[in-house]
LUMPA-528586 format. One record per residue (C-alpha): residue number from 0; x, y, z. Coordinates in steps of 0.5 Angstrom, whole numbers, plus 500, padded with zeros to 3 digits. Layout:
pos NUM&u X&v Y&w Z .
...
# end
This chain:
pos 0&u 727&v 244&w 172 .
pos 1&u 732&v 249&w 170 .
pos 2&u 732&v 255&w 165 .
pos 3&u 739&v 256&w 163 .
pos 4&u 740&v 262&w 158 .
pos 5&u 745&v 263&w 152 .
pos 6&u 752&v 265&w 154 .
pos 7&u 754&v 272&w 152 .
pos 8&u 761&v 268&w 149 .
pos 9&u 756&v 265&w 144 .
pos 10&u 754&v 269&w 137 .
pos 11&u 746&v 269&w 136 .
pos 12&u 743&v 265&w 131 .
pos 13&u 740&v 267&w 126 .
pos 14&u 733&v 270&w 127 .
pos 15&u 728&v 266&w 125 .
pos 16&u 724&v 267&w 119 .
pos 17&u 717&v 272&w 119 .
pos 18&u 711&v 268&w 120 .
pos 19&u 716&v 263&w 125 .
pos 20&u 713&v 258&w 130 .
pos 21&u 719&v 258&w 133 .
pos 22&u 720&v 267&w 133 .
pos 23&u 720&v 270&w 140 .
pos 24&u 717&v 276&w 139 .
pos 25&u 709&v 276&w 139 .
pos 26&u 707&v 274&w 131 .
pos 27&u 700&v 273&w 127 .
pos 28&u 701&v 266&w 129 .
pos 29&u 699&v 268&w 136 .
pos 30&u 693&v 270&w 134 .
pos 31&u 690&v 263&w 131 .
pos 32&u 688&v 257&w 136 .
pos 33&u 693&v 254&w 139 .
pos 34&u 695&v 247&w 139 .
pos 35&u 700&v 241&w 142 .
pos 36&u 703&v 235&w 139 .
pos 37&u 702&v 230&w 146 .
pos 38&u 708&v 225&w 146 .
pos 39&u 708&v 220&w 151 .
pos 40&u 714&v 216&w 153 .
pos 41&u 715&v 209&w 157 .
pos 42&u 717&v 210&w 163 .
pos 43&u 717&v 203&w 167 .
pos 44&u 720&v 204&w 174 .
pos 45&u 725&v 198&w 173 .
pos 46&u 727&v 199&w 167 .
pos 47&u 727&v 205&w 163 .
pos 48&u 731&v 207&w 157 .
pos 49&u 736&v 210&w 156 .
pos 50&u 736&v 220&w 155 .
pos 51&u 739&v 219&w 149 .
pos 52&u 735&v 213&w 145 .
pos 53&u 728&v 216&w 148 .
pos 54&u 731&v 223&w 145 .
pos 55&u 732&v 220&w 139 .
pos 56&u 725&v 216&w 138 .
pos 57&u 722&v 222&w 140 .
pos 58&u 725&v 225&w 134 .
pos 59&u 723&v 220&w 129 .
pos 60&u 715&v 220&w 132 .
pos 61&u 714&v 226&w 130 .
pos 62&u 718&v 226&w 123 .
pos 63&u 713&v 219&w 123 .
pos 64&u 707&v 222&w 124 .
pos 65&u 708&v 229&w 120 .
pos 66&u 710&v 224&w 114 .
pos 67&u 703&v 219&w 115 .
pos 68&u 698&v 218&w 110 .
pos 69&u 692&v 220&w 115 .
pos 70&u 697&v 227&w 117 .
pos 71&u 697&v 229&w 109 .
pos 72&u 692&v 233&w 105 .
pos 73&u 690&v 232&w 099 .
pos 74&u 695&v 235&w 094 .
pos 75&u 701&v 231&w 099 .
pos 76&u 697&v 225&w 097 .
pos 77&u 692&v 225&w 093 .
pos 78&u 686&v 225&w 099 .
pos 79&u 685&v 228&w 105 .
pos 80&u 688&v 225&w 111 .
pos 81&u 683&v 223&w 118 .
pos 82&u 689&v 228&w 121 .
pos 83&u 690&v 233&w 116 .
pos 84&u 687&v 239&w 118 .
pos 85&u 688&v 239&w 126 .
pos 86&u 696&v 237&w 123 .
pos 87&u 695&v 245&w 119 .
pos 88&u 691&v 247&w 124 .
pos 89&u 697&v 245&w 129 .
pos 90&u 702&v 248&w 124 .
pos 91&u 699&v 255&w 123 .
pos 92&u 700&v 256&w 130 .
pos 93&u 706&v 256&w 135 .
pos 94&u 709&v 249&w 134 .
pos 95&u 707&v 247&w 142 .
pos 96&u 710&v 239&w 144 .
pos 97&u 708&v 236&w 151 .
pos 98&u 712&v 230&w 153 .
pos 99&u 708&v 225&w 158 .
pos 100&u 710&v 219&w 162 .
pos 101&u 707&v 213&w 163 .
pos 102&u 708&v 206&w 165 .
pos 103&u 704&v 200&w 167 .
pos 104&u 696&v 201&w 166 .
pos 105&u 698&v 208&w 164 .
pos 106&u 701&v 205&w 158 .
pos 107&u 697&v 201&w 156 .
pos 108&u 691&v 205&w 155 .
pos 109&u 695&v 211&w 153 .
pos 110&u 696&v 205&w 146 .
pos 111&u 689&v 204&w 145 .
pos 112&u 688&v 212&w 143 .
pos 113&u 689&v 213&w 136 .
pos 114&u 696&v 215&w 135 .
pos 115&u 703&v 212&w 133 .
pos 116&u 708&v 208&w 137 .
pos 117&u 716&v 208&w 135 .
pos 118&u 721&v 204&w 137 .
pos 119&u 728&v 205&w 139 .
pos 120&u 733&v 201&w 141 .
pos 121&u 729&v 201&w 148 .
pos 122&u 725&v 207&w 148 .
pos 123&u 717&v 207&w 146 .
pos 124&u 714&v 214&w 145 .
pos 125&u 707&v 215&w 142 .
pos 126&u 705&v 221&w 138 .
pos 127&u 699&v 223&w 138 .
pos 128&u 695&v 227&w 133 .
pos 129&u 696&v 235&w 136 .
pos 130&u 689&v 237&w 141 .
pos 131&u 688&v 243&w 143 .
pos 132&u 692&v 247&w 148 .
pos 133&u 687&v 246&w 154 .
pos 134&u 684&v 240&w 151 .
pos 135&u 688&v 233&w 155 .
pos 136&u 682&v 230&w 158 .
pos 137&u 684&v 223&w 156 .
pos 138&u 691&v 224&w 158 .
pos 139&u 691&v 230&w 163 .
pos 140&u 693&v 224&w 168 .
pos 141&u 699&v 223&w 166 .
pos 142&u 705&v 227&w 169 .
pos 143&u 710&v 232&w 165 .
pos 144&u 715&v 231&w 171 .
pos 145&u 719&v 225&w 172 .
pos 146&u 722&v 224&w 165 .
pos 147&u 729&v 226&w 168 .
pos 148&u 733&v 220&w 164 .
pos 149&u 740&v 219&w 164 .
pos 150&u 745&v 215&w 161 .
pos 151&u 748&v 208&w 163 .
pos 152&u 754&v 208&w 158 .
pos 153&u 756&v 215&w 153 .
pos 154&u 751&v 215&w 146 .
pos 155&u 755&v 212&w 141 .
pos 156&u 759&v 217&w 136 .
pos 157&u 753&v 220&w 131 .
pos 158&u 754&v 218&w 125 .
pos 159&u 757&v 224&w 121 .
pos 160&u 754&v 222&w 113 .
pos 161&u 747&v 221&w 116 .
pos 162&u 743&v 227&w 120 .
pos 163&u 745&v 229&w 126 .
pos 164&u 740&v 234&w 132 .
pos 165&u 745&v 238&w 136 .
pos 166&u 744&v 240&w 142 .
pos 167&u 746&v 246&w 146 .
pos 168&u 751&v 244&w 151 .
pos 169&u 750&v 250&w 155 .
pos 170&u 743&v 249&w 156 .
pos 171&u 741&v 244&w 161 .
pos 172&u 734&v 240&w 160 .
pos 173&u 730&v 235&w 163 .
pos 174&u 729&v 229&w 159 .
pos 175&u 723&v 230&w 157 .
pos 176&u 724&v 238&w 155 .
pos 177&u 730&v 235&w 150 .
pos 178&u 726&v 231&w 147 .
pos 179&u 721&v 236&w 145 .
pos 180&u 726&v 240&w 143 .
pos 181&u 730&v 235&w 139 .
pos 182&u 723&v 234&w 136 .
pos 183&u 722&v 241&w 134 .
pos 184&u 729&v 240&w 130 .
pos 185&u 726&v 235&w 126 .
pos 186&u 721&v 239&w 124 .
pos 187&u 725&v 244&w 122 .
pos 188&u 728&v 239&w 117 .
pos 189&u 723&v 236&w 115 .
pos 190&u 721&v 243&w 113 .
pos 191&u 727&v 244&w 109 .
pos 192&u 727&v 239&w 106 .
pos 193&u 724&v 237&w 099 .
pos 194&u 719&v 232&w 096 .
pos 195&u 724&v 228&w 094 .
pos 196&u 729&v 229&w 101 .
pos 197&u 723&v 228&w 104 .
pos 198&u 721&v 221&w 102 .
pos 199&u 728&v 218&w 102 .
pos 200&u 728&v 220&w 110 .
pos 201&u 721&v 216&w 111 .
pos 202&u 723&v 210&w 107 .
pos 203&u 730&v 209&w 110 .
pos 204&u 726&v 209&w 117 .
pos 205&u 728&v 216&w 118 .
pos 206&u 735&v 214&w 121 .
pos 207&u 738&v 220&w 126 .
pos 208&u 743&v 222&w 132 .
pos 209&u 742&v 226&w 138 .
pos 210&u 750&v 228&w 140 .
pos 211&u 752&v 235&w 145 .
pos 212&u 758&v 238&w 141 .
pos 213&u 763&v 242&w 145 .
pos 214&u 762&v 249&w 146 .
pos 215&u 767&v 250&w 139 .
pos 216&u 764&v 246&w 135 .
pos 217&u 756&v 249&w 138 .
pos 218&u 759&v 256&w 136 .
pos 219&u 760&v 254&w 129 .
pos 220&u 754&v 250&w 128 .
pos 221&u 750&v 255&w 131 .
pos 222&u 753&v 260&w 126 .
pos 223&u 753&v 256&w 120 .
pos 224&u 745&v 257&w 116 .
pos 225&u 743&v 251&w 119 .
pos 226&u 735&v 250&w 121 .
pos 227&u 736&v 252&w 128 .
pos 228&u 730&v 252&w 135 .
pos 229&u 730&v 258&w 138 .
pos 230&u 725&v 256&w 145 .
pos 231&u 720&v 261&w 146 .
pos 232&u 720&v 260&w 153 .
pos 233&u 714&v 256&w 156 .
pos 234&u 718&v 252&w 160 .
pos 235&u 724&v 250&w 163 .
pos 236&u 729&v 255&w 158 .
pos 237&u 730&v 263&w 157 .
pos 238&u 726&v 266&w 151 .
pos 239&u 730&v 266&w 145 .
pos 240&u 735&v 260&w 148 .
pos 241&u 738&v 256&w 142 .
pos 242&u 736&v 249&w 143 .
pos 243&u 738&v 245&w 137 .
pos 244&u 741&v 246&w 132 .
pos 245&u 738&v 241&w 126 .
pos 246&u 744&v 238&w 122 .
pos 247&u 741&v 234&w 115 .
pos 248&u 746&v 232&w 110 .
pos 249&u 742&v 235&w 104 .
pos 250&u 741&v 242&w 108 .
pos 251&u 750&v 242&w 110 .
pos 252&u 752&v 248&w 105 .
# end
């Protein structure tokens, strides 16, 4: 794993809003119980998918299970979703996703946890309700490391009239921490976005693209206003590092 930093050359990103999961400096987020988003990707030994298409379905599992019925309260639907107050929970605290990998026997059983399996073009990811931060006991036996993912041929161009999640190009990640990340800019716009934005996304099968842009390009992105991950550290990436730039058509100013 590695823990690459920003280049001095790129402009810092605007900071995050006050009261951010996504600021470095210590905020009254830290001081709630903290929660993770366990996602586990299918990793079969003879034929893995493909990083671009596991970054991607990751992505949509989170936007999946932040939109379901059992993830919503009461004045989002009208009643109160089985999910709802571990979601609040999950969301008061810092915004933590874990990915896992499993294949076989480990799949298998992983499925029978209550959760949400997406697909992708190859890759399944399921998406968990979030737990608390130490408390994996179904899922403790799975393995972080391994998700080191390549990509036989080059990802298509993204689709440039359609949501785009921009990753650093100077920041090398394991599959698995690019996924989360790529998760986490979901998630930033998500939030964004609004009630109407929203359910456009969600019934269109949240359609998205994960692409690496040149380092000039990144540069622009980074200082554009758009929603933009800043890594808190804990694994693999410096404090502060811009890991994602979230770039919805609603959200292009």
């Amino acid at each position: 794993m590695s823990s690459d930093s920003i280049p001095e050359t790129l402009p810092a990103a605007p900071e995050a809003p006050a009261g951010s999961p996504f600021r470095t400096e210590p905020t009254a987020r830290d001081e709630a119980p903290q929660f993770v988003l366990p996602l586990v990707v299918r990793i079969e030994k003879t034929d893995p998918p493909a990083r671009n298409d596991a970054l991607v379905t990751a992505a949509r599992a989170v936007l999946t299970i932040l939109s379901d019925p059992r993830s919503l309260g009461e004045e989002e639907s009208g009643t109160e979703g089985e999910w709802a107050q571990v979601i609040r929970d999950w969301q008061d605290a810092r915004i933590r996703k874990v990915v896992r990998r499993a294949r076989g026997a480990e799949w298998r059983k992983a499925c029978t946890l209550p959760g949400i399996t997406v697909t992708g073009v190859h890759a399944e990811v399921r998406v968990f309700p979030p737990v608390p931060l130490d408390g994996w006991p179904k899922l403790a036996k799975l393995q972080v490391s391994g998700t080191d993912l390549d990509d036989p041929e080059a990802p298509a161009a993204p689709d440039p009239s359609g949501p785009v999640l921009w990753t650093n190009p100077d920041v090398a990640m394991s599959a698995g921490k690019a996924m989360a990340q790529a998760g986490h800019g979901a998630q930033l716009a998500w939030w964004e976005l609004s009630d109407t934005e929203r359910k456009a996304w969600r019934e269109a099968g949240f359609p998205l693209s994960v692409a690496t842009p040149d380092a000039a390009r990144w540069r622009g992105l980074a200082a554009s206003g758009l929603p933009v991950v800043r890594d808190a550290g804990f694994t693999e990436v410096a404090p502060g590092s811009c890991t994602v730039v979230a770039d919805h058509p609603a959200l292009r100013r």
